[in-house]
C-alpha positions in Angstrom: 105.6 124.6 170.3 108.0 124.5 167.4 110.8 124.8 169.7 109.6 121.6 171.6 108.9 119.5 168.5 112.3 120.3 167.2 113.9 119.1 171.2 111.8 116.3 170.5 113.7 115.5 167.0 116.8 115.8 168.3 116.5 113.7 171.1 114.7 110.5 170.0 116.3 108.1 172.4 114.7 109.8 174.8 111.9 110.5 174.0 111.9 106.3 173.4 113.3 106.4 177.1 110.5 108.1 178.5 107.4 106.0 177.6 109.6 103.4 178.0 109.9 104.3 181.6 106.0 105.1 181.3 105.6 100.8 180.6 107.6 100.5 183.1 105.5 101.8 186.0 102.7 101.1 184.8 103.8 97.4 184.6 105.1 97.6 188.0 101.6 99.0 189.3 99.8 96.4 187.8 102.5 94.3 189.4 101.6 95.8 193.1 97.8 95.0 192.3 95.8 92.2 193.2 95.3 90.2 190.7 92.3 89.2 190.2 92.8 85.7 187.6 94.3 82.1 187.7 97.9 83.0 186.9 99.8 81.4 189.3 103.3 82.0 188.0 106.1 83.5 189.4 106.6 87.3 190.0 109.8 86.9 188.4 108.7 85.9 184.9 106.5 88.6 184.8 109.6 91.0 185.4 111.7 89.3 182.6 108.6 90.2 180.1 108.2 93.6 181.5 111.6 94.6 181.6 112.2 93.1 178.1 108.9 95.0 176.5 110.6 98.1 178.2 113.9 97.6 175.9 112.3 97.2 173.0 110.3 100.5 173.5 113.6 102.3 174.5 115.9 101.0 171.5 113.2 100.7 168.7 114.5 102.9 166.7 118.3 102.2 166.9 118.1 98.6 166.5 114.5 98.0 164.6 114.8 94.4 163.5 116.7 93.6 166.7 114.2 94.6 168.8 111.7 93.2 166.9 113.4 90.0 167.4 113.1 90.4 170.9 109.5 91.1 170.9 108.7 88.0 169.6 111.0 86.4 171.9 110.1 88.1 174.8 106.0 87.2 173.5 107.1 83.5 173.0 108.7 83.5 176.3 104.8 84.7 177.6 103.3 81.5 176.2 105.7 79.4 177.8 105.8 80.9 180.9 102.3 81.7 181.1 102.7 85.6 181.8 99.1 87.1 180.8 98.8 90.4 178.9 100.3 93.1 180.9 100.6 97.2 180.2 103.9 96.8 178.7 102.5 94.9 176.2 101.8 97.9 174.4 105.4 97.5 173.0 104.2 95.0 170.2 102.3 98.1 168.6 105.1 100.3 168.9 107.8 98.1 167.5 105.3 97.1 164.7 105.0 100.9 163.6 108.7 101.5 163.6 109.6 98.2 161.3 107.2 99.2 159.2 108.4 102.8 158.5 112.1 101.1 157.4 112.4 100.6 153.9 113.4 96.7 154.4 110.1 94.7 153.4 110.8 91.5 154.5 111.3 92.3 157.8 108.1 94.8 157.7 106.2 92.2 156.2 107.2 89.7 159.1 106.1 92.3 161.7 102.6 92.2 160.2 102.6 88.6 159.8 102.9 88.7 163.7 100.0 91.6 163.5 97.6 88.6 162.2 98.9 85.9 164.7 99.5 87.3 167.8 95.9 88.6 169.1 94.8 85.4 168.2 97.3 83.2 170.4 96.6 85.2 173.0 93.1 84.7 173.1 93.9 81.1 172.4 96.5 80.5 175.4 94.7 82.5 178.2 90.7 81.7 177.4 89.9 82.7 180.9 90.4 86.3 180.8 87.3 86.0 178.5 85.6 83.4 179.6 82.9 85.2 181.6 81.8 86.3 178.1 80.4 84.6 175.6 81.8 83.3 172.5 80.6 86.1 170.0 82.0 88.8 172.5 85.6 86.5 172.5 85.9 86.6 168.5 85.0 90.0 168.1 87.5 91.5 170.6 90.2 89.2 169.0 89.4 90.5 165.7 89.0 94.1 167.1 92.6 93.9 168.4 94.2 92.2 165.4 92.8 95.5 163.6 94.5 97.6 166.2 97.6 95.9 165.4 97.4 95.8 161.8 96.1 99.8 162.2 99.3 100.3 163.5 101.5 99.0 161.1 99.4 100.5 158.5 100.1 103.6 160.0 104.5 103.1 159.9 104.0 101.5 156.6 102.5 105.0 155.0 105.4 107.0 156.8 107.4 104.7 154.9 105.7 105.6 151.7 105.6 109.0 152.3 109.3 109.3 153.1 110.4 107.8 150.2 108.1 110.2 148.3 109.8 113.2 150.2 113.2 111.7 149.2 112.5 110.6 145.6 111.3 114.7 145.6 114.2 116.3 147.2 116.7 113.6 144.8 115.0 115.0 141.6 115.2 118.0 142.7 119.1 117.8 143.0 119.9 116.1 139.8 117.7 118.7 138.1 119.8 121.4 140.2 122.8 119.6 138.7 121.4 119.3 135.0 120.9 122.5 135.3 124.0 123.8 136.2 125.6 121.3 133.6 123.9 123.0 130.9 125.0 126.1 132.2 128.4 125.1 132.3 127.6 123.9 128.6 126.2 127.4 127.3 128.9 128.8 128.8 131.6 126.7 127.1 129.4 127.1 123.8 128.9 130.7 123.5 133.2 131.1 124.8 133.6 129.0 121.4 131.3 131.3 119.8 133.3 133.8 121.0 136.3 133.1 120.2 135.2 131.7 116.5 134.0 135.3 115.9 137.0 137.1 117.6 139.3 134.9 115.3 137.5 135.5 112.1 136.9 139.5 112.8 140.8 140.1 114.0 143.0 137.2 111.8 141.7 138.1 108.4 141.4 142.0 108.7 145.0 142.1 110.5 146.4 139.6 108.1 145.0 142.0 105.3 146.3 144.9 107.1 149.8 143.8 107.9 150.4 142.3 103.9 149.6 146.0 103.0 151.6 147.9 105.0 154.6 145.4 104.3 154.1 146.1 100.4 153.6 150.0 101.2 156.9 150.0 103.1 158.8 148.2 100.2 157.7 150.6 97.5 157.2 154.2 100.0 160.2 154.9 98.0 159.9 153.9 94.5 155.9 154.3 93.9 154.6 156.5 96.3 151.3 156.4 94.6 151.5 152.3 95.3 152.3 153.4 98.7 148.9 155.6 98.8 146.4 152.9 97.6 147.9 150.9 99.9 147.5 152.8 103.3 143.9 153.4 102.0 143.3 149.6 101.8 144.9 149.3 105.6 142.8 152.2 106.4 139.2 150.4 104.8 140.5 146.9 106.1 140.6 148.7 109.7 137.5 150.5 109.7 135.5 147.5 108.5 137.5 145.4 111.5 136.3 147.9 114.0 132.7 147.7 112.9 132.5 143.6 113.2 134.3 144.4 116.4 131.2 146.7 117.2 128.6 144.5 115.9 130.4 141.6 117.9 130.2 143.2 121.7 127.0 144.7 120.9 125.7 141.7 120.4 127.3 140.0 123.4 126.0 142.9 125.3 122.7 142.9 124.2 122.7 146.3 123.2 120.2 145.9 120.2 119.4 149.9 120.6 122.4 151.2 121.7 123.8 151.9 118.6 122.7 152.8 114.4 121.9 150.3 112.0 125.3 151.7 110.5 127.5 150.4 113.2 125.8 146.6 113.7 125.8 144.9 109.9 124.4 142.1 109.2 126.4 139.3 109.2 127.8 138.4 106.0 126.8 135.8 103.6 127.5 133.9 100.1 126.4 137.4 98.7 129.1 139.3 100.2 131.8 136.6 99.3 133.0 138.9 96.1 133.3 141.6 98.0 135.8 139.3 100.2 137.6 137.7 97.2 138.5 141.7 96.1 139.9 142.3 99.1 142.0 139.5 99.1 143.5 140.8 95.4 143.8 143.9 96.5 146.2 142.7 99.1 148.4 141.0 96.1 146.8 137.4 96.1 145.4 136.3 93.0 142.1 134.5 93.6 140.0 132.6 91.0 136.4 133.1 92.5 133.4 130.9 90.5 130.2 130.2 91.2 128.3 127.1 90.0 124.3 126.4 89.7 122.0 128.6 90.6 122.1 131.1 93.5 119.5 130.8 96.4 118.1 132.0 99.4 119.7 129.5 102.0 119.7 129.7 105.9 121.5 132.8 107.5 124.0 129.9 109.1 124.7 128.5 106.1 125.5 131.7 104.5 127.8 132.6 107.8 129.6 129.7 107.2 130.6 129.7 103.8 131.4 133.2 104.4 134.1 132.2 107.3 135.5 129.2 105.5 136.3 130.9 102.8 138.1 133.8 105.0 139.7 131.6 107.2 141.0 130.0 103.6 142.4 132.8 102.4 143.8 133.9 105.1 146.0 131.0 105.8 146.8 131.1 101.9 148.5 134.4 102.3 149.9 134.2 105.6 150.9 129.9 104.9 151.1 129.7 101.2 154.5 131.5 100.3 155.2 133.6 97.4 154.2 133.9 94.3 150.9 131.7 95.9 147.1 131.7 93.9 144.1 130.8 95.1 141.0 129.3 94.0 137.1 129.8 95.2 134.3 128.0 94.0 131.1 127.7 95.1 128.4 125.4 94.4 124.9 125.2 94.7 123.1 121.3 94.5 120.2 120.3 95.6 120.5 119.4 98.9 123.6 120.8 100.3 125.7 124.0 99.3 129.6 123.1 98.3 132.6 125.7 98.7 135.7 124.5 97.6 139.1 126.9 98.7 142.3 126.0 98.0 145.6 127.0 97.0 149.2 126.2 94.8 151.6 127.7 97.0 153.6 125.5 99.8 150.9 123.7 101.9 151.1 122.6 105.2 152.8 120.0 107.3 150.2 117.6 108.6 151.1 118.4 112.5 150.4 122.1 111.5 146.4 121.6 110.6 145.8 118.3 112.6 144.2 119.1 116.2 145.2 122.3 117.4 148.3 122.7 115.4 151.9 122.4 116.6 151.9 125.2 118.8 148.6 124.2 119.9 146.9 127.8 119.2 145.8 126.9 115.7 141.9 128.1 116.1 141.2 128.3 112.4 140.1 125.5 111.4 138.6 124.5 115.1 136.5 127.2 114.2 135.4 125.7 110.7 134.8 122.2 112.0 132.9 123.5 114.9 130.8 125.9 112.8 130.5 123.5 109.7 129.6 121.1 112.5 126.4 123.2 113.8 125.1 123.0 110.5 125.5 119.0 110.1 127.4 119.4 107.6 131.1 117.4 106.5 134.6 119.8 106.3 137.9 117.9 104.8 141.1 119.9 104.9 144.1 118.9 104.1 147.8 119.4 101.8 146.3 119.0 98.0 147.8 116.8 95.4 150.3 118.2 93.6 151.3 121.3 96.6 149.1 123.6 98.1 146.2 123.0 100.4 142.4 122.4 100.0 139.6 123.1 102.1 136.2 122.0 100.9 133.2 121.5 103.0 129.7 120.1 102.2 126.8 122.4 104.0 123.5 121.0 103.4 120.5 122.8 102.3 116.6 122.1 103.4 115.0 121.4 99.9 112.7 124.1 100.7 115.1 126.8 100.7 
């Protein structure tokens, strides 16, 4: 049964060709009857209407309004020539169903203007195929017909609806499949800028530390081997706590939350682990006034983040940008409504196409990485050369009131 339903789909024009042909033989038997009334017209006229009825059952659904058209034509051309209602007909309720399943109203609404007229011109024109009954009889088989016709354009125009239910469905349903797999795209572009915010943080700082130890150890392995010592202990520390935010960092892309000790994932850092931070940079040969002003807080744990990395990604650009003999300066200040951290430096500065965009090589992800995280936080970052040499970073975070 399926498999004949879906031949029947796929083959409409036949199908239309079939009853078409159905009309037709049926016309041409009541043709061959007797009839039995006072139509006195030619045989040919009453070919010209069957034929054209025929046409407009076989092409209905190619050319709708065409054949509608022609229905009403070939109708008129009953009135005139006086060609009483014959089988084929039937085509009027057939091509009224199919306009009204198209989407184009006026045309639909045309169709079932006809719906209302034509069962009354009939009966109007050819009074004696009812005149052995009485008038009562007459009106209610004209109104029982103009039903039938209006039935069937009822009928197409609910098809109608229903289609365009079907399709409004199926086009929500594809631009919700396409939201979707925007947003996907989105996450994935978010958490690759996550990703590479954390990466640069973890690696630049820590190596940066690293490598301005193990340059000052090779200049005094020689002369102050005890120098030399502290120093290789410093690389050693800087490279252990590198490997553990390394750690932390693909554990937490993996979404090992048990994989691992408590020791291996820290938390990540804050305003309170800041000092800790600013001794590491001395130790490394950068002097670095650190001050804090108002009263410390509790404040969100991506506030605290980012104060943390601006600061690092400041002194780390300090030493590796800021020349010798460079100092640095940290403050950090708690208001009301926003939290305040202010980094910047005396030594050379920067040129402007260095720390606009992405830099002049167009790899410079530092402070991408500050205006995307300060960003996330609504919050306001201005870098830039500072008057008088050097360069500043300050950034405005701000704070709930609650917290």
């Amino acid at each position: 049964m399926n498999r004949l339903y879906d031949f029947l789909r796929r083959h409409p024009t036949g199908v239309d060709g079939f009853w078409a042909f159905v009309l037709l033989v049926l016309s041409l038997v009541f043709l061959a009857a007797p009839v039995e009334s006072s139509y006195h017209g030619s045989d040919a006229a009453l070919v010209i209407a069957v034929l054209g009825l025929c046409v407009v059952v076989l092409l209905r659904r190619r050319w709708p309004e065409r054949m509608l058209a022609l229905a009403f034509a070939t109708g008129l051309f009953q009135v005139v020539a006086d060609v009483p209602p014959i089988p084929a007909n039937y085509a009027f309720l057939v091509i009224v169903y199919t306009v009204a399943t198209r989407p184009n109203r006026l045309i639909s609404r045309l169709a079932l203007a006809g719906c209302l007229v034509t069962p009354t011109v009939s009966t109007i024109r050819w009074p004696e195929n009812s005149s052995e009954s009485d008038t009562a009889s007459t009106v209610i088989g004209t109104i029982f017909l103009t039903v039938a016709f209006c039935l069937a354009w009822v009928l197409g125009d609910s098809l109608r609806t229903r289609r365009a239910y079907y399709a409004e469905l199926e086009a929500r349903a594809a631009r919700l499949e396409r939201e979707r797999e925007r947003e996907a795209r989105m996450a994935v572009v978010a958490e690759r800028a996550r990703i590479a915010r954390e990466l640069h943080d973890v690696v630049a700082h820590n190596v940066s530390a690293m490598v301005v130890q193990a340059d000052g150890a090779a200049y005094v392995l020689d002369s102050s081997p005890e120098q030399t010592r502290d120093a290789l202990q410093t690389i050693s520390g800087t490279g252990r706590q590198a490997l553990t935010e390394m750690r932390r960092l693909l554990g937490v892309l993996r979404g090992e939350e048990n994989a691992t000790t408590d020791q291996d994932y820290v938390p990540q850092p804050g305003v309170e682990q800041l000092a800790d931070l600013v001794d590491q940079a001395r130790d490394t040969g950068l002097p670095v006034d650190f001050r804090i002003d108002g009263t410390p807080r509790a404040l969100p744990r991506g506030v605290e983040l980012t104060a943390y990395r601006i600061v690092q990604e400041a002194l780390t650009n300090t030493r590796k940008h800021g020349g010798p003999n460079v100092g640095a300066t940290v403050r950090l200040a708690y208001g009301t409504e926003a939290l305040t951290v202010l980094a910047e430096d005396d030594g050379r500065g920067s040129q402007r196409e260095l720390y606009e965009e992405r830099g002049a090589d167009g790899l410079g992800q530092g402070l991408i990485g500050m205006r995307e995280r300060v960003g996330m936080v609504g919050g306001v970052l201005v870098a830039g050369p500072r008057p008088g040499g050097g360069f500043r970073i300050a950034a405005t975070l701000p704070v709930p009131p609650g917290e």
